[in-house]
C-alpha positions, 0 to 999 in steps of 0.5 A: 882319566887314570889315577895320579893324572893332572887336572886342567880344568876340562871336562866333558861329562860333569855329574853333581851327587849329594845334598842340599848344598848340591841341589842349590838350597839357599840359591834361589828358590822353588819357584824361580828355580835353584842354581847353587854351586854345582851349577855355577861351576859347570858354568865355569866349565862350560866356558873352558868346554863349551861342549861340556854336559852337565847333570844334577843328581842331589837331593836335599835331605840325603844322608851319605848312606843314601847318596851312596843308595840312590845317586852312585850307579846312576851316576857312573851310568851317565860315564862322567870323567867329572864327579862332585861328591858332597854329604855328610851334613844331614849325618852330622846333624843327627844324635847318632852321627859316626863320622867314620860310618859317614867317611866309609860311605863316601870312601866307597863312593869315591873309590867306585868313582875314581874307578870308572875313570872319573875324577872326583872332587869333595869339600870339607866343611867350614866351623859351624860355631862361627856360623851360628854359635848356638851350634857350638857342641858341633863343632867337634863332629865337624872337625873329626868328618873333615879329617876323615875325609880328607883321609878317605881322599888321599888314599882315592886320589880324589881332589879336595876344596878344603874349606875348613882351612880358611877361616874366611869360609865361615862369614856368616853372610854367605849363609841363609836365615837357616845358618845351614845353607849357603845364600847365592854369594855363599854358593860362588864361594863354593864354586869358586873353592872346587874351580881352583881345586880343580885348576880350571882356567881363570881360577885363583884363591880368592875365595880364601880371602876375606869377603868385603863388606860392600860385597855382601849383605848383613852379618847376623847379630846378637842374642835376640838373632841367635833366638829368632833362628832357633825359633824359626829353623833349628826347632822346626828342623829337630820336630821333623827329625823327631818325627821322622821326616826329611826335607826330601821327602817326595823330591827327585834329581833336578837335573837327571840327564847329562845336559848343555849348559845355558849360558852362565848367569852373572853372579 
């Protein structure tokens, strides 16, 4: 597909890069196995291509500078005519975070995707301190990466499931314990935002409506809630920071090859 041409949601070679979000964190788990968004849309996909081939290059843990390192040319070697381009979350994280550091790394992805003739695809992330208010001092880096990627988009002509424009993405009940990746309903939702961003037949913008509450499970509450999470995830998470350790340490692509799809799951 050339730049400035439309999409109608069919596709024959859909390669997912990026991180945790990407791998499906938060939907399922080790042992049972991940599906996450990805997944979940390249289901979508397959029903509209039956004959659509699917692979899952993410890792949890990357920062954008090493998506760019280790999953691009093995991406563009698999010739998709469909990339997903998700990063920039474990940056964000980070004492030293630059967002246009982290923006020019997916520019350069963005730009080596859309010219070997694929479209490309990205989200922009939901307010964090409506996550889990103890974030709140992030909430300005998120809001100056959102705005940098679109930009970086536009002048790539790379498609945008903008997230942050709807305030509804950021129920906390569509995120895990951890309050940093998205739970199984979490995980529809993404797919659901990259499906109608994309055009994909039977999409619609439900998934910027609120949620109802016989659809999803507790919100998180109170301060003693907001302790137990720190306690549990984010000290946890700045130990292994400080030590200089990644939850990807040791971990490769899921899904390396172009692959069918299986039949989809319910949701």
């Amino acid at each position: 597909m050339q730049q400035g041409e439309e999409y109608d949601g069919r596709f024959d070679r859909y390669v997912a890069i990026g991180d945790s979000q990407t791998e499906g964190v938060g939907d399922g788990d080790d042992a049972t196995g991940l599906r996450g968004w990805a997944d979940r849309l390249a289901e979508r996909l397959a029903r509209v291509n039956p004959d659509l081939r699917y692979a899952n290059l993410a890792v949890r843990g990357r920062r954008a500078g090493e998506v760019r390192a280790g999953q691009l040319d093995a991406a563009i070697a698999l010739r998709p005519d469909l990339v997903t381009v998700v990063a920039g979350v474990n940056d964000l994280l980070r004492p030293g975070f630059d967002a246009d550091e982290v923006a020019g790394q997916l520019e350069v992805m963005f730009g080596a995707l859309r010219a070997s003739g694929a479209c490309v695809a990205t989200l922009t992330y939901p307010d964090v301190a409506r996550i889990a208010p103890l974030a709140r001092p992030l909430r300005p880096r998120v809001e100056r990466l959102n705005e940098r990627i679109r930009a970086a988009a536009a002048r790539q002509d790379v498609v945008v499931a903008d997230a942050a424009r709807h305030d509804a993405v950021a129920d906390r009940r569509f995120f895990g314990p951890d309050r940093l990746h998205a739970n199984a309903l979490g995980h529809e939702l993404i797919a659901s935002a990259v499906a109608h961003a994309l055009r994909v037949p039977g999409s619609d913008d439900s998934w910027t409506r609120p949620v109802a509450a016989e659809h999803a499970g507790r919100r998180h509450a109170g301060p003693v809630a907001e302790l137990r999470w720190a306690s549990t995830f984010l000290g946890p998470w700045i130990v292994r920071r400080v030590a200089g350790r990644s939850s990807g340490d040791g971990r490769s692509a899921k899904r390396p090859h172009l692959r069918p799809v299986p039949e989809a799951h319910t949701p």
